[in-house]
C-alpha positions as a Markdown table, in Angstrom:
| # | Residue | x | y | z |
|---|---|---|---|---|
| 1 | Unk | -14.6 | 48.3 | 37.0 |
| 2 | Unk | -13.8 | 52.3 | 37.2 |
| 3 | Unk | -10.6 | 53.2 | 36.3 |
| 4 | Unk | -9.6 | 54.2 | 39.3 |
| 5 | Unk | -9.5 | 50.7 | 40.7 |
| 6 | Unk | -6.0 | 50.6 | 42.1 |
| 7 | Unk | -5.1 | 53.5 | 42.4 |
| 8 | Unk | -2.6 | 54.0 | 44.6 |
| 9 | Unk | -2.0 | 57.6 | 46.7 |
| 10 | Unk | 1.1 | 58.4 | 47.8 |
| 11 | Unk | 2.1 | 57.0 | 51.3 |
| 12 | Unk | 2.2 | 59.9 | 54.0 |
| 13 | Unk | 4.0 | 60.2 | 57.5 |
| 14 | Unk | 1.4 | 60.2 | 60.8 |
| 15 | Unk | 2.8 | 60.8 | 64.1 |
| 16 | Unk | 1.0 | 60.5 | 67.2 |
| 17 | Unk | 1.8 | 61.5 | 71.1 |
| 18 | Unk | 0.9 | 59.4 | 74.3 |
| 19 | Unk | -1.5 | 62.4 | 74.8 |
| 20 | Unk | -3.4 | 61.6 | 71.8 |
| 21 | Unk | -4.3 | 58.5 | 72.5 |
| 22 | Unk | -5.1 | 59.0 | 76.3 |
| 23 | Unk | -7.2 | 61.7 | 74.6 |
| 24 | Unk | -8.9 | 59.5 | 72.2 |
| 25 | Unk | -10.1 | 56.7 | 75.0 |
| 26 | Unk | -11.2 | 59.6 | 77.0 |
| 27 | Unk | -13.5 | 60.7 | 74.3 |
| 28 | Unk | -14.6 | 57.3 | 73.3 |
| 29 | Unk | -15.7 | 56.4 | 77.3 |
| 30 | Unk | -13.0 | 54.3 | 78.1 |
| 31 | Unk | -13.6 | 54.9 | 82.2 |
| 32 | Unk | -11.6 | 54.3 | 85.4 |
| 33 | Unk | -12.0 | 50.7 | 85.3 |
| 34 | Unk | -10.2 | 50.6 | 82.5 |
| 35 | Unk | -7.1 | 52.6 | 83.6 |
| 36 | Unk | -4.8 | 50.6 | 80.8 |
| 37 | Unk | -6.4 | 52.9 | 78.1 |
| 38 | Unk | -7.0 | 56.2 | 80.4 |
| 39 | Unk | -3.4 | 56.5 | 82.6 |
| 40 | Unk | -0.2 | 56.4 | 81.3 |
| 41 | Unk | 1.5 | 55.2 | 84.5 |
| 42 | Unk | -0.8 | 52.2 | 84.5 |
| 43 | Unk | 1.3 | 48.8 | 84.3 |
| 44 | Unk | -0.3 | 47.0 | 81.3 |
| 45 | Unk | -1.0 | 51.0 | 79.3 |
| 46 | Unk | -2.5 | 50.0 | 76.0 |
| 47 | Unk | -3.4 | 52.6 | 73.1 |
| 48 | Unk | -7.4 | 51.4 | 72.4 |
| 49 | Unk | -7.2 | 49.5 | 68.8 |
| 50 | Unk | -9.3 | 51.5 | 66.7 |
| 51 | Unk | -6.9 | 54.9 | 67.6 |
| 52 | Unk | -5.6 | 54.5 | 63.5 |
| 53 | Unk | -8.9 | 55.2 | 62.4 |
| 54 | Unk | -8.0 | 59.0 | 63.2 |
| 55 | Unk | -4.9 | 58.9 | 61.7 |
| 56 | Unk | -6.0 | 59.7 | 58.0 |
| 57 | Unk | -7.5 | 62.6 | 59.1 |
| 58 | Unk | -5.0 | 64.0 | 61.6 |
| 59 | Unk | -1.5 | 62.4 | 59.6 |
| 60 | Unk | 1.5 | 64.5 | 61.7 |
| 61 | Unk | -0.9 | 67.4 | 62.9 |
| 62 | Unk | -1.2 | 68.5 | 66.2 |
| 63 | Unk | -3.3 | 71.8 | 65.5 |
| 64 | Unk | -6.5 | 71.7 | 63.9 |
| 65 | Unk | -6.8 | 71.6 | 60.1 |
| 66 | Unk | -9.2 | 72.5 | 57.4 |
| 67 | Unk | -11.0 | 69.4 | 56.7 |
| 68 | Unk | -12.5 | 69.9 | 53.4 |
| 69 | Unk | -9.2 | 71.2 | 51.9 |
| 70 | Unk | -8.0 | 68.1 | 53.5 |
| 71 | Unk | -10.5 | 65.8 | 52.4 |
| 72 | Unk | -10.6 | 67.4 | 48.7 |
| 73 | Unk | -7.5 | 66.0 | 47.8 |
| 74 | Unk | -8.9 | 62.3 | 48.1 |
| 75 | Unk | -11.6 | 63.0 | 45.8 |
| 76 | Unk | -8.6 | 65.2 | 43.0 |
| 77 | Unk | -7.4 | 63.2 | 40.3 |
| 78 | Unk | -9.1 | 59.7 | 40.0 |
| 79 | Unk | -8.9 | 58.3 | 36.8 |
| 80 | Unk | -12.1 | 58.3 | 35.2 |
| 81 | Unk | -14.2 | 60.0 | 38.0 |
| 82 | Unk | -15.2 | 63.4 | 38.2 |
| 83 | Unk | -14.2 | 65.9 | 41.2 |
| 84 | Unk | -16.2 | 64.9 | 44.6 |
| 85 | Unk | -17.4 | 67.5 | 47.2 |
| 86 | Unk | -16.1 | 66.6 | 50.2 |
| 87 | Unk | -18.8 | 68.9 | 52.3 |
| 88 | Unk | -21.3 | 66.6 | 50.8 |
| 89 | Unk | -19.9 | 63.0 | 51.8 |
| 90 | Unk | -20.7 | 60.5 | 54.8 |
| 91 | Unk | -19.3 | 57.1 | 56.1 |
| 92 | Unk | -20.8 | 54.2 | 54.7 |
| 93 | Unk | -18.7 | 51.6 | 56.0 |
| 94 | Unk | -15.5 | 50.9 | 58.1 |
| 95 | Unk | -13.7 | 47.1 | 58.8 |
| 96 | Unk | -10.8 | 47.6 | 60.7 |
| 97 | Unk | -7.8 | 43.9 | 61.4 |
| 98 | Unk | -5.6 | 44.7 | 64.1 |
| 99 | Unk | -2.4 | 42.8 | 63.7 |
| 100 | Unk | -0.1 | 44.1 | 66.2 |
| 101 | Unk | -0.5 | 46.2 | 68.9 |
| 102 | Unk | 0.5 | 50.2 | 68.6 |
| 103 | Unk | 3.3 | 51.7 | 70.6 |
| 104 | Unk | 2.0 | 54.1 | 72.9 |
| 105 | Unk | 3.7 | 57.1 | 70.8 |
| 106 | Unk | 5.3 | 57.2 | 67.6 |
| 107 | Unk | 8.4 | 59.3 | 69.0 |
| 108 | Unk | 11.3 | 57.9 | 67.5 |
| 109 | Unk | 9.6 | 55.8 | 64.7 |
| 110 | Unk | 8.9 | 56.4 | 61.1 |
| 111 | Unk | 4.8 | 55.6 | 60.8 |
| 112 | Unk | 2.9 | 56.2 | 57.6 |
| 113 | Unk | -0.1 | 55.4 | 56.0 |
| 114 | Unk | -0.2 | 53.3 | 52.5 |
| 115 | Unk | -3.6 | 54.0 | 50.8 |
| 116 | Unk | -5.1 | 52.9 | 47.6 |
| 117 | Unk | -8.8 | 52.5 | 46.1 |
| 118 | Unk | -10.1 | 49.7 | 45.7 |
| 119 | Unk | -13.1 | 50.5 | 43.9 |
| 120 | Unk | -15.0 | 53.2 | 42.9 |
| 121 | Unk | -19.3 | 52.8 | 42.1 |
| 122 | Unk | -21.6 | 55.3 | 40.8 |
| 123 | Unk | -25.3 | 54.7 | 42.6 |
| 124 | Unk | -27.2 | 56.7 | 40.1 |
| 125 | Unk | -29.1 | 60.3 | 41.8 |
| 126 | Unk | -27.9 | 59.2 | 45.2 |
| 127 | Unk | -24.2 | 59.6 | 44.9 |
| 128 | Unk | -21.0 | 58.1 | 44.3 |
| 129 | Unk | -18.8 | 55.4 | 46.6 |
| 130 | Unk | -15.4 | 55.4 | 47.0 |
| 131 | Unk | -13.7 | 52.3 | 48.4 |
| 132 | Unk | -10.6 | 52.8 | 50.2 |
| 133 | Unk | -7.8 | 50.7 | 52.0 |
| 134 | Unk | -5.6 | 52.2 | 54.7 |
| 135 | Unk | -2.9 | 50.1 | 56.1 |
| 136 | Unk | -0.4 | 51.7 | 58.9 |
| 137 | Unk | 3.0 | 50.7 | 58.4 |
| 138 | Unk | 6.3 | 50.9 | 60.2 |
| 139 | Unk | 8.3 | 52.5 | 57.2 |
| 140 | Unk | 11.5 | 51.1 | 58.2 |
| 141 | Unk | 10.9 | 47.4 | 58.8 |
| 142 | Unk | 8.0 | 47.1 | 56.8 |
| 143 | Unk | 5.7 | 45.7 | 58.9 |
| 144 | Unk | 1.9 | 46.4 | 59.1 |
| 145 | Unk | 0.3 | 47.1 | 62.0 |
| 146 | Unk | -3.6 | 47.7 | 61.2 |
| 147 | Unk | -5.6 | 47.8 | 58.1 |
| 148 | Unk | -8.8 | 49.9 | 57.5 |
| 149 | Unk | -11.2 | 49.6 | 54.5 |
| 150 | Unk | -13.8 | 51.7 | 54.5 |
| 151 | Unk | -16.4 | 53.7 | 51.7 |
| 152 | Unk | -17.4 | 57.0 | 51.4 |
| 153 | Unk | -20.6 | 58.0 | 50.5 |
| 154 | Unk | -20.7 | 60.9 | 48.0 |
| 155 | Unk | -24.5 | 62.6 | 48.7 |
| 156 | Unk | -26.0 | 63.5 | 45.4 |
| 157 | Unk | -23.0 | 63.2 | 43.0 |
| 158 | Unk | -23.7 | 60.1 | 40.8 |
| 159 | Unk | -24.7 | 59.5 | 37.5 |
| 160 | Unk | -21.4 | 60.0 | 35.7 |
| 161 | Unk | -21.9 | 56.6 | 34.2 |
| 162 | Unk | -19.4 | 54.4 | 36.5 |
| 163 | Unk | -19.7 | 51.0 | 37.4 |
| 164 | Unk | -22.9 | 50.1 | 40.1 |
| 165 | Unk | -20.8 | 48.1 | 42.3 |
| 166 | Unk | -21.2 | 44.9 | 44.2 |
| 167 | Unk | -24.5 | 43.5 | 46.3 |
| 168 | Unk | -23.7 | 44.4 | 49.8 |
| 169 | Unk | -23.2 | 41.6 | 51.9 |
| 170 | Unk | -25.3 | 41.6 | 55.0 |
| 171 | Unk | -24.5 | 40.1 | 58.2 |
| 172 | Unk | -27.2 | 39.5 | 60.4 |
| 173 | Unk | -27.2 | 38.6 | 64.3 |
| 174 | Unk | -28.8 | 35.6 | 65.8 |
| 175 | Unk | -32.5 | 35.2 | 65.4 |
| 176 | Unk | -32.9 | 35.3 | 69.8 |
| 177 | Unk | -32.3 | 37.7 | 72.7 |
| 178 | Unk | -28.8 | 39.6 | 72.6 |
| 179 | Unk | -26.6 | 38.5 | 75.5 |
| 180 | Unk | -25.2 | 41.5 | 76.1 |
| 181 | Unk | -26.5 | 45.1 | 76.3 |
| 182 | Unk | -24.6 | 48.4 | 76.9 |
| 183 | Unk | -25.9 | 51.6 | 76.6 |
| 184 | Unk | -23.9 | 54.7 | 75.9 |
| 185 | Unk | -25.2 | 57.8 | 76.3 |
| 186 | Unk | -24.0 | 61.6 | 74.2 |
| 187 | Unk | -24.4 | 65.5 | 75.4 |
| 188 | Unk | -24.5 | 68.4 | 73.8 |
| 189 | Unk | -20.3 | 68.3 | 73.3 |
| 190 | Unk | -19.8 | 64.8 | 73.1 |
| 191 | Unk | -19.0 | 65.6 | 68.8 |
| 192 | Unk | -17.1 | 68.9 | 69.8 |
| 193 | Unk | -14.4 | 66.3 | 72.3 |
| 194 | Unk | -14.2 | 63.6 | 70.0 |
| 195 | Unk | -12.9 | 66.0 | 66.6 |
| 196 | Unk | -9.9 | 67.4 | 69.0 |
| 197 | Unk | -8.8 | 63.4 | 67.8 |
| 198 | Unk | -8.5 | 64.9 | 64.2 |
| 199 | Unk | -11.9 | 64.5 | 62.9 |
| 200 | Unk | -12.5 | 68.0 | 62.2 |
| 201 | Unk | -15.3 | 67.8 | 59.6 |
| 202 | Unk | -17.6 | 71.1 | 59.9 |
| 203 | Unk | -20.7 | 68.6 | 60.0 |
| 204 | Unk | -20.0 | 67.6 | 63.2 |
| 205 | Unk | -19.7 | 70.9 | 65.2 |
| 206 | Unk | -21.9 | 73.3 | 63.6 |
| 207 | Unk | -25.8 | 72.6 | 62.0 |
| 208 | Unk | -25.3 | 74.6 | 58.3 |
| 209 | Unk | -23.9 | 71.5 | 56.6 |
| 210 | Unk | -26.0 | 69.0 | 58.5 |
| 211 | Unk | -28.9 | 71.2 | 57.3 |
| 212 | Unk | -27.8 | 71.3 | 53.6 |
| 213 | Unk | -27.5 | 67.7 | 53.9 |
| 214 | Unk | -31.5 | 67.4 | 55.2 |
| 215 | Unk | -29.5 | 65.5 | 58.4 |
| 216 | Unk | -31.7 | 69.4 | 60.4 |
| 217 | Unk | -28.8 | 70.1 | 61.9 |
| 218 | Unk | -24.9 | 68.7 | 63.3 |
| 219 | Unk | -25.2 | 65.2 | 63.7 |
| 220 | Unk | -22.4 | 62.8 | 65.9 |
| 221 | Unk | -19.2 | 61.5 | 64.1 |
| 222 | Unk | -20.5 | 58.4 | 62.6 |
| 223 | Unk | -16.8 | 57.0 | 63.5 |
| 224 | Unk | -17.7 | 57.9 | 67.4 |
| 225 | Unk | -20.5 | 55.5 | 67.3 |
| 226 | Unk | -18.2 | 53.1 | 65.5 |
| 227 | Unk | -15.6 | 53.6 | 68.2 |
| 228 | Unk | -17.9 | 53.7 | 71.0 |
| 229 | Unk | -19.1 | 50.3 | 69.6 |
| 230 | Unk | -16.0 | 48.6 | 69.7 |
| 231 | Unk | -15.3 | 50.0 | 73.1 |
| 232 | Unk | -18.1 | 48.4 | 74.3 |
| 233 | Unk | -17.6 | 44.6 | 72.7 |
| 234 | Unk | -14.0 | 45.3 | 74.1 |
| 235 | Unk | -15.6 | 45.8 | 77.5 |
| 236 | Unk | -18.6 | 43.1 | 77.4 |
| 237 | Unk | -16.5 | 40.0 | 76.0 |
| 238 | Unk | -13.0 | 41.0 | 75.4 |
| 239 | Unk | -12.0 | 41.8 | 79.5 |
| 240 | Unk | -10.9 | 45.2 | 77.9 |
| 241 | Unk | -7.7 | 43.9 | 76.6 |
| 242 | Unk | -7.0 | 44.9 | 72.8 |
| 243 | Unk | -5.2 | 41.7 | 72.3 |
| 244 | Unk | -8.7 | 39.8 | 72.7 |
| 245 | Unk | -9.6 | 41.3 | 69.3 |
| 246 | Unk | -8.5 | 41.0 | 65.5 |
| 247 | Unk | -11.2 | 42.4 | 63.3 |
| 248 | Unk | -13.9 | 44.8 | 63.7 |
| 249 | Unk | -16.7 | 46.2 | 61.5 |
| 250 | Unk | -20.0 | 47.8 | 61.2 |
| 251 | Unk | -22.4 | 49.9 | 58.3 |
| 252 | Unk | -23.0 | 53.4 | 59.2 |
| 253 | Unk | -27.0 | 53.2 | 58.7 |
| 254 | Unk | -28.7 | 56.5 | 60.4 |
| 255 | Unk | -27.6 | 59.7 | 61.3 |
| 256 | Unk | -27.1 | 60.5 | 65.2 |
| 257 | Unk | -27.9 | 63.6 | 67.5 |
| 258 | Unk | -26.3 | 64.8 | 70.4 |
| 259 | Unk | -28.3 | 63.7 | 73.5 |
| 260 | Unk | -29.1 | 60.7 | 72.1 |
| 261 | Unk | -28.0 | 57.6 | 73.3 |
| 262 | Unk | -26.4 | 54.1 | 71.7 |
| 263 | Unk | -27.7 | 51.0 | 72.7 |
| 264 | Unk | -25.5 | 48.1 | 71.6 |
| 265 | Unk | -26.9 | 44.4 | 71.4 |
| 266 | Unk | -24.0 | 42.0 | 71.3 |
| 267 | Unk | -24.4 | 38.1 | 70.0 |
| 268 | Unk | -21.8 | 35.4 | 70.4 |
| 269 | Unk | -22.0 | 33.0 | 68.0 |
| 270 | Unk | -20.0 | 30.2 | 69.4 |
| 271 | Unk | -18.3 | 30.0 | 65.8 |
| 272 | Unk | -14.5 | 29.7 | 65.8 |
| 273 | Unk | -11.9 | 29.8 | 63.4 |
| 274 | Unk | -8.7 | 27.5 | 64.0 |
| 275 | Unk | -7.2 | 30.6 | 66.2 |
| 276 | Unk | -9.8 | 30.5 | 68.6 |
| 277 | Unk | -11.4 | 33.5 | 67.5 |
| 278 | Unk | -15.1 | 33.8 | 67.6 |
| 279 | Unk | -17.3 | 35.5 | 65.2 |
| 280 | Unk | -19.4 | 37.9 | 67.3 |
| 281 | Unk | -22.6 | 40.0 | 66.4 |
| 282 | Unk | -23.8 | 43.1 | 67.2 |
| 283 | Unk | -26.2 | 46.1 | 66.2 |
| 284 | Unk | -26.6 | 49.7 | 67.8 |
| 285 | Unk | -29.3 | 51.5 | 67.7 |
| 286 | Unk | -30.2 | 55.1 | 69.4 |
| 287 | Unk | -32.4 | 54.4 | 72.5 |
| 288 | Unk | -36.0 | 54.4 | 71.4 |
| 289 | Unk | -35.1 | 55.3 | 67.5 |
| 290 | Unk | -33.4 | 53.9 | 64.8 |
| 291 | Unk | -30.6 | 51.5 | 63.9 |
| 292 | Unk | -27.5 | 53.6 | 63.5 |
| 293 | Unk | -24.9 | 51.1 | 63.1 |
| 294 | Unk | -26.2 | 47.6 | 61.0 |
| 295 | Unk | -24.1 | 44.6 | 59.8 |
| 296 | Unk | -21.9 | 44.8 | 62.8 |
| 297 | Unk | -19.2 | 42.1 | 63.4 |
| 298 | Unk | -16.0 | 41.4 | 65.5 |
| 299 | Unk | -13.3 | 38.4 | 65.8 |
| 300 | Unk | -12.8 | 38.3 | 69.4 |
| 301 | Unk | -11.2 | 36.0 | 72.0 |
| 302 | Unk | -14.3 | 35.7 | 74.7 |
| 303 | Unk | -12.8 | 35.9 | 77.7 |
| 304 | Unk | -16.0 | 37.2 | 80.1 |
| 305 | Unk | -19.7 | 38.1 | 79.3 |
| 306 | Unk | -20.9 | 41.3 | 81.1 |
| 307 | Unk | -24.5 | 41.1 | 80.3 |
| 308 | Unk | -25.9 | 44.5 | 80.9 |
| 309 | Unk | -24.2 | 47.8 | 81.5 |
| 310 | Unk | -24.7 | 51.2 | 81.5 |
| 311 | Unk | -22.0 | 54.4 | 81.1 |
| 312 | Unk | -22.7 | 57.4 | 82.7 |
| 313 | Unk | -21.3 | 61.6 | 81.2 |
């Protein structure tokens, strides 16, 4: 086990506005049959689940930030690792537990966000993971209110002689048809609206890094397909209420353009835990191309099955 193993980061304040959020389900395709994540005014207004996953990134900003100066400092001073370029990392994989639901803002509240590593594995010429878990917590009463792990994926900075890591569990759908489809489609922008959320990494907007990085050019927040993804299991099985889900997760396993669009095939399972939640299945691909997001998984309360359905820009 690296040395870095535990390591905890100090805990740091994050504030968000009702704005951001509204902002966030805009940019994710919540749409207008879903007013509870897209108006304010609505009667049952709901900030979409995944909305922490920003939160590392954008902490108590409201104007854009440097990224890599931002993201340097996770990859500073862990023990017995060298010094990891940010400009040269990706998402491997995110699970997100949702254990109460978020206020709409944070005005008037103390949020912040308690990180440590939980591991740290050195994959030879490839690069480097770095394990990480994010919990948001209410600083004055203590209580948590999501949890992220996720891994970061280093590009070419390995070899520094550090533990290989654990076999990757894989988690396969059902071995039949999906029963539910939704396609999602991207434009030209679609990366440009969704880093106004926080996500300001230079990869995303302009094609030098993704060229550096042999992706030929900007490629799509992997976290947009992530969100998009959960959107869209939210939508198919959960009626679009984020209390009809707990956990979410997915591996980031292609690179996506901008034009191209998601298609996400959803399995039930009919496996429950004692709660009633059921473990549900899914893998998206980009239409006619790759997988982009494998080993995807939810615990959901199925409360409708939409079978097919298609967004629209």
């Amino acid at each position: 086990m690296a040395e870095a193993a535990g390591y905890e980061f100090p805990a740091y304040p994050v504030k968000w506005l009702t704005r951001d959020v509204l902002l966030f389900a805009n940019s994710i395709g919540c749409t207008r049959d879903e007013l509870q994540f897209i108006y304010e005014l609505h009667p049952n207004f709901n900030v979409f689940p995944t909305y922490p996953i920003l939160l590392p990134f954008k902490r108590s900003n409201q104007e854009v930030i440097d990224f890599y100066a931002e993201q340097a400092k996770a990859g500073k001073g862990l023990p017995g690792v060298p010094e990891l370029d940010p400009r040269k990392t990706v998402d491997g994989e995110r699970h997100m537990t949702f254990y109460k639901l978020l206020p709409s803002s944070s005005e008037g509240r103390k949020f912040e966000i308690r990180s440590k590593v939980i591991g740290v594995y050195d994959k030879g010429k490839p690069g480097t993971v770095v394990e990480t878990q994010n919990d948001l917590v209410d600083a004055e009463s203590g209580e948590l209110y999501n949890r992220a792990i996720g891994s970061g994926f280093y590009v070419g900075q390995g070899g520094w002689g550090g533990p290989k890591g654990p076999k990757s569990q894989s988690y396969p759908p059902p071995d039949r048809k999906p029963d539910a489809v939704h396609e999602q489609p991207t434009g030209p922008e679609t990366a440009h609206l969704y880093r106004l959320n926080g996500d300001y990494n230079p990869l995303h907007a302009t094609p030098e890094p993704g060229e550096s990085l042999g992706f030929g050019g900007a490629i799509i927040h992997g976290l947009y397909s992530w969100n998009t993804a959960c959107h869209q299991l939210l939508k198919l099985l959960g009626g679009s209420d984020p209390a009809n889900i707990k956990e979410f997760a997915a591996r980031f396993a292609s690179p996506v353009k901008a034009g191209d669009t998601f298609v996400t095939q959803v399995w039930k399972t009919g496996k429950k835990d004692a709660e009633g939640w059921e473990d549900v299945r899914f893998v998206t691909s980009v239409k006619g191309g790759k997988v982009c997001l494998s080993n995807g998984r939810a615990k959901m309360k199925v409360v409708g099955l939409k079978k097919n359905e298609r967004s629209k820009l």
